[in-house]
C-alpha positions, 0 to 999 in steps of 0.5 A: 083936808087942810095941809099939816105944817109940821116943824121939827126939833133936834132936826139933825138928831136921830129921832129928828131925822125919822121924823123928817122922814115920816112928815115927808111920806105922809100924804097931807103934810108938810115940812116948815120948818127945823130947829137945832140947838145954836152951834150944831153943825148942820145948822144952815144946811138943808133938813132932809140932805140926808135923804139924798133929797132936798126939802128946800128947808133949812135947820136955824136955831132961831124960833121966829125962822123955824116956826114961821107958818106950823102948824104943830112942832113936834119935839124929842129933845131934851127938857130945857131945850122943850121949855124953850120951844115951849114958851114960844109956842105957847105964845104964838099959837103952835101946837106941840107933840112932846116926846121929850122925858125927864121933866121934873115937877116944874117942867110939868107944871109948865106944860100943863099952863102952856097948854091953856094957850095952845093944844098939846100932846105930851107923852113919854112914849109916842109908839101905839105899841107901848100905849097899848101895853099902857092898857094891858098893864092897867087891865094886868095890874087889877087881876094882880092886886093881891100877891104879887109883887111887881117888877119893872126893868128897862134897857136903854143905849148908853147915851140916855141921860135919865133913869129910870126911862119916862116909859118905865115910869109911865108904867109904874103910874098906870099900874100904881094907879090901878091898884090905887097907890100913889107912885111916889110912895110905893117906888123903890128905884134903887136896891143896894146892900141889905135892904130887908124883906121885899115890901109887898106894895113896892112897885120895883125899877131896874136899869140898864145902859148899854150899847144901842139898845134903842128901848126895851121895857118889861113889867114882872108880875111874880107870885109863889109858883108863878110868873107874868111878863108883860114885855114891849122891845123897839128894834127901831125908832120908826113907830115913835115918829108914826105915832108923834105923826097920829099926833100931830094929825089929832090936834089939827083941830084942837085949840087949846088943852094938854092931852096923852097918847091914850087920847089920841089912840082912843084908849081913854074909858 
């Protein structure tokens, strides 16, 4: 098998650090290269000098240098840094894992025409886990169609920047599109003051911020005399980056085309 080349974004970052990690202990792959955003203090230094061990690679902030020779970038930065990477990438034929949430309508959409030039998977939730709670959900979500109202509630450290999570909103489209509402009708994403009766087709969110909390997210299916909890909490960020690696080993061989986790894991059907 062909050895993965696979760079890093937000390379001196906490998730940049699992992932160099990860790259470096699975067999078959390879560390190129590693970007941070211009000014970051580690820029110049050696990507995995935290492990106590050097990789011979040094984080830049410039695409040409980080991105010579990968294969695949995987990115959980912030959306306006992914846009860049993305618009280089797209151009010079490098794969992409998006981790990154937040996008907006256009930063989708932008996504969505890059992958016609190169091969990308895009998730809000890298974790086999969580995508495999995706699947429950949707299975949950058709027994519980009638008479049951639905609540989901995450909890992330205070230093997230977008609520809810891209993982309580994924949850919220696959159980909307199960029982064949359209999200963006049916979500109800602040409650305050007196907000009458609970509308029966309202998916519900709530958020918490707090402390370190690394990501916890539960869906409430609650009727008279009983309730359903569908729960998945992180106490690490490890199965984040050994899911973005299952990744960047399924587009080894693909071209072109905008593909999920649900792909990647075989959830689709």
């Amino acid at each position: 098998m062909k050895q993965l080349n696979i760079a890093i974004a937000g390379a001196s970052g906490r998730m940049g650090h699992m992932l160099i990690e990860a790259v470096q202990k699975l067999p078959g792959a390879r560390l190129s290269g590693a970007l941070d955003r211009e000014g970051a203090p580690a820029l110049g230094s050696d990507a995995a000098a935290f492990t106590g061990q050097l990789s011979g690679v040094a984080i830049t902030s410039d695409f040409a240098t980080g991105l010579a020779g990968a294969d695949v970038l995987i990115d959980f930065t912030r959306p306006e840094g992914t846009l860049a990477h993305l618009a280089y990438c797209a151009g010079h034929g490098v794969k992409m894992v998006i981790g990154t949430t937040g996008f907006d309508e256009a930063g989708k959409a932008a996504i969505a025409a890059a992958a016609e030039q190169t091969a990308i998977v895009f998730a809000p939730n890298m974790s086999v886990g969580v995508n495999v709670t995706l699947k429950l959900l949707e299975f949950a979500a058709k027994q519980f169609d009638i008479g049951y109202d639905i609540e989901i509630i995450e909890a992330h450290h205070r230093h997230k920047v977008d609520a809810p999570s891209g993982t309580a909103l994924k949850m919220g489209e696959v159980i909307a599109g199960a029982l064949g509402r359209d999200l963006k009708e049916c979500g109800v994403f602040a409650r305050e003051g007196v907000t009458g009766p609970r509308d029966p087709s309202s998916i519900g969110f709530a958020t918490v911020r707090g402390g370190d909390i690394i990501g916890d997210h539960t869906v409430m299916f609650a009727t008279e005399g009983e309730r359903i909890e569908i729960s998945h909490k992180s106490s690490s960020r490890q199965h984040y980056a050994n899911g973005s690696l299952r990744a960047a080993q399924f587009l080894a061989d693909k071209k072109t085309g905008l593909y999920d986790m649900y792909d990647v894991l075989g959830l689709n059907g």
